[in-house]
Steps between C-alpha positions, in 0.01 A plus 500: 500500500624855426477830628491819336687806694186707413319520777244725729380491885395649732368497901308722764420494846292739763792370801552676818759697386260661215407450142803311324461399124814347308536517095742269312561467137744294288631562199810255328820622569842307484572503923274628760473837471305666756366840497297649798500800705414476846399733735754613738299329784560125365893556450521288859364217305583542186782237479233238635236597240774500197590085646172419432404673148891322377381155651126494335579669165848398418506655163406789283444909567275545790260839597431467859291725690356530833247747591385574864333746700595449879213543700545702827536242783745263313795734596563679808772731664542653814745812546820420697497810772773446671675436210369827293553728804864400509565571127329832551758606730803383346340721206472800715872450610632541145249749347560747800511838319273411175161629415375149541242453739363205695224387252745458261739291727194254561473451159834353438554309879179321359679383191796354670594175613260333790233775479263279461391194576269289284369134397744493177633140591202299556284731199788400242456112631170522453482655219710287323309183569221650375658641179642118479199380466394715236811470296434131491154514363600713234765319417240237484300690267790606278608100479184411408462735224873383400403168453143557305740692251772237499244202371418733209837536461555146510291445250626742246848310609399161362268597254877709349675209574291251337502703128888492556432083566332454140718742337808296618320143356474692150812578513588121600283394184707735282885314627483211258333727176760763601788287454440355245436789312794668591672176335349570146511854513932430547489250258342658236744816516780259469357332201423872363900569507542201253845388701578131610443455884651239712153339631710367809636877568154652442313275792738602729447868424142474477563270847681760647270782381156338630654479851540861525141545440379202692235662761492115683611667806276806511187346464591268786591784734210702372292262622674458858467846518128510450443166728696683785285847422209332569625279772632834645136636476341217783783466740389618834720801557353842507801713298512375173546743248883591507550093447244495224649791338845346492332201335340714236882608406574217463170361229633832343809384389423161411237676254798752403703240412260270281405833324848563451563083328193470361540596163168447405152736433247286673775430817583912495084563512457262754833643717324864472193347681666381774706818541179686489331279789810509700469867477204469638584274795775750562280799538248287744794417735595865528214446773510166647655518877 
């Protein structure tokens, strides 16, 4: 079964924290490329939400979103008094002489270190098991879609595969007419040129000449190469489209190389259908994960 990097999901809950909704989308990309832009609030559990989107999506460029609106008793903070008061007079210590005056020496002990006291820890734990969750079931949605466009995909696969199948038994059916009229079309010249020639001399030539263009050995790997495709196709792992792709190389230039020997129209018309389904294929696995 295959899976197609093009994907879309997506995930909402009302939690105690407030309204969270997550978007993902997949697109086909060489590596994992992810793109999101988080508010500053998550950046404390960013690194655990990045683990999970790498682990469930392995491959292809990925839009992730989350969108929340924190609802007021999720998050709390208390002001550090103690604390404040003693940055207010360290302030007033070094700003003795300036026009600034104690309102605006609040204003920056509250910004400083230990000002205030709040929930962070125990909101960003919770919060992330919650956003967990949600990551998951869109990742479950963007799988699923993956794999509903990967058996259409599959199915394009074989179908391609199959038209290069009969092309290669025409082009089996064409060996034995093939040779043997590249025999008479040799002979013939010679007998045009009205010269004695050594009959002995002339089969090893012609010998010698008919194994260059033997294409034995390409239509055996061709069709190695398509067995393996397909058996490629069923196995049971989930990334299979750099593999496949390597194996579409190589039907390539087995289908290079018996255009290249075949020397023949019918064999050269049958070669440029099987380069134009393998163009094809090649296009489709652009997309497969």
């Amino acid at each position: 079964m295959l899976q197609s990097m093009t994907g879309f999901g997506s995930a909402s809950e009302d939690s105690e924290f407030g309204k969270i909704s997550i978007d993902i989308k997949s697109l086909n990309s060489k590596t994992l490329d992810l793109n999101y832009s988080l508010n500053p609030m998550f950046r404390n559990i960013e690194s655990g939400i990045r683990s999970i989107l790498t682990t469930g999506l392995k491959r292809g460029k990925i839009d992730f979103k989350i969108n929340f609106k924190i609802s007021e008793n999720s998050f709390t903070s208390n002001l550090n008094h103690d604390v404040i008061n003693s940055h207010v007079k360290d302030l007033k210590k070094i700003t003795t002489g300036t026009l600034i005056d104690e309102a605006e020496l609040l204003k920056i002990a509250v910004t400083l270190p230990n000002s205030i006291e709040n929930n962070r820890i125990e909101f960003d734990q919770k919060l992330l098991e919650s956003i967990k969750k949600l990551v998951k079931k869109a990742i479950k949605e963007v799988t699923d879609f993956r794999v509903q466009e990967g058996n259409s995909m599959e199915l394009d696969l074989v179908s391609n595969l199959d038209t290069i199948q009969n092309k290669l038994f025409d082009v089996e059916k064409l060996v034995p007419e093939r040779i043997s009229l590249i025999k008479k079309r040799l002979t013939k010249n010679l007998e045009s040129l009205k010269i004695e020639v050594d009959q002995n001399r002339l089969e090893q030539e012609l010998i010698y000449y008919l194994e260059k263009l033997d294409i034995n050995e390409e239509l055996v790997r061709l069709k190695n190469h398509l067995i393996y495709f397909k058996t490629t196709i069923n196995e049971s792992q989930i990334e299979k489209g750099k593999k496949l792709t390597f194996i579409s190389q190589e039907i390539g230039r087995e289908i290079n190389t018996i255009g290249s020997k075949s020397n023949n129209l019918l064999m050269q018309q049958a070669v440029v259908e099987m380069k134009n389904e393998l163009e094809k294929i090649k296009e489709q696995l652009l997309n497969v994960l």
